[in-house]
N, C-alpha and C positions, 0 to 999 in steps of 0.2 A: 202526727209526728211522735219520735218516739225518741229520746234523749237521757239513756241509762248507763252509765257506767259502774264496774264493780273492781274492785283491784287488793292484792293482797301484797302487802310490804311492810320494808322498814322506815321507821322516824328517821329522816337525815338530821334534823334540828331539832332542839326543845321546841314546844307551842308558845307561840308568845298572842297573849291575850291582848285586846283593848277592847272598848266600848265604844259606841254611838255617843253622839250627845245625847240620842234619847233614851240610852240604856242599856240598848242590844248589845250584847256581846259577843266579839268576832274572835275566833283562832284562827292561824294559820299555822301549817307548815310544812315542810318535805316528804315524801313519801320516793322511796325505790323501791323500783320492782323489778325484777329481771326475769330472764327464758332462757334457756338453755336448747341450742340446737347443732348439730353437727354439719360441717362445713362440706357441701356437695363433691368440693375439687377436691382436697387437702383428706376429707373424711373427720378431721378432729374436730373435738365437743368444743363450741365458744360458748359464749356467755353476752346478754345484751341485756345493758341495765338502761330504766326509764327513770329519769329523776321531777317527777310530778308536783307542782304545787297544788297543797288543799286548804280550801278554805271554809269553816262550820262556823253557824251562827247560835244564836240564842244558849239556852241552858245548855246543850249538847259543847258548845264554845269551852263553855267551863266545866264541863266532867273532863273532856279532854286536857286542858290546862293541866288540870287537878292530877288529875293519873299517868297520863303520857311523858315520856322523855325521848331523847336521842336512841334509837336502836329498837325500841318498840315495836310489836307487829300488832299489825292492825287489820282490819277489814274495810274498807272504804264504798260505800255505792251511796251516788250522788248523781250530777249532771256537768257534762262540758260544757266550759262557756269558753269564750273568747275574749282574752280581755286586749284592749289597744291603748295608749297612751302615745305622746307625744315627749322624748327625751333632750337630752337637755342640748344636743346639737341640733333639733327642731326636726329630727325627720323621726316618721312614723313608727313605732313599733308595736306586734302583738305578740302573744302567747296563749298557746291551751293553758288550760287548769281546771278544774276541779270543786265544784262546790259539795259539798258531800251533804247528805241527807241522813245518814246512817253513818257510826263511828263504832265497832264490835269490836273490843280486846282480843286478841287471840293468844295472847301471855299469859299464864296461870298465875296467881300468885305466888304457887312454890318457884316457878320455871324464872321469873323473874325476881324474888329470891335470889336464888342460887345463882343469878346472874351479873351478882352487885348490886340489885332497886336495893333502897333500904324501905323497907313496911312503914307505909303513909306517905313520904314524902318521893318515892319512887326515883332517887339520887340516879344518874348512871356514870356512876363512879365504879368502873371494874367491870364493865358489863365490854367481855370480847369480841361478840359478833360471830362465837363460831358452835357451832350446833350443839344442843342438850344432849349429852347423855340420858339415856330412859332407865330408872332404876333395876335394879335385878330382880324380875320375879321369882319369888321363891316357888316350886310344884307345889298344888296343893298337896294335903292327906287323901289318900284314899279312904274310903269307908272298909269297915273291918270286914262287913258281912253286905255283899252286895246284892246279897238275892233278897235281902229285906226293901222292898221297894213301898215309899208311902200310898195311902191309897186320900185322892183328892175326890173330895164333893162339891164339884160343880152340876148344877144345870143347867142343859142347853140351851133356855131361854138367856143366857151370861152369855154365849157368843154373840159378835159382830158380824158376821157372816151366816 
């Protein structure tokens, strides 16, 4: 059997940490993600968001803590489970979710910056939710005289191929 999922979104919530009695340490928290597709009848682009709960254990528990907040994007690949409990009217309830195995920042430092984090304690105070600007590359220089071309010494036994 084969029980992998991978997903790329934003933090709806801060991670709120706790511990086991015996230590471990559990994060949880929100994850959305959405798809964009166009409507067969009508033709116009919608939009369909998934709002996922995760949950990371051990040392991974607490880099998360640590670095992530509300608006975050992240990388997620983990395994579904199915969790079920009993509510407080007594009848049955379940939900998917998410155990993640893997937690990948996909926020730069500068991107989150520039976003409102504040450097360490990753505040998201100011942080809009609406896409980076990509700075302005300037053209390089051209070289003056392009017929000087260097001359490389490799040997063929350096290739991989």
């Amino acid at each position: 059997m084969f029980n992998k999922v991978i997903l790329i979104g934003n933090l709806t919530r801060d991670v709120e940490l706790r511990y086991t009695p015996s230590g471990t340490a559990i994060a949880k928290f929100g994850l959305a993600t959405n798809r964009t597709y166009k409507d067969s009848v009508t033709g116009e682009n919608k939009q369909e968001v998934m709002f996922i709960d995760i949950t990371v254990f051990g040392r991974s528990a607490e880099i998360a803590n640590q670095y992530l907040a509300k608006g975050r994007r992240v990388l997620i690949e983990g395994r579904l489970v199915l969790d079920t409990w009993v509510d407080s009217n007594g009848q049955k309830r379940s939900k998917h979710s998410i155990v993640a195995e893997r937690v990948q920042f996909m926020d730069s430092k500068a991107s989150a910056e520039n976003s409102g984090y504040q450097s360490g304690g990753y505040s998201n105070q100011g942080y809009n939710n609406q896409p980076q600007q990509q700075p302005q590359m300037q053209p390089q220089q051209t070289q003056q005289n392009n017929n000087e071309i260097p001359s490389i010494d490799i040997d063929e036994d350096e290739f991989p191929f």
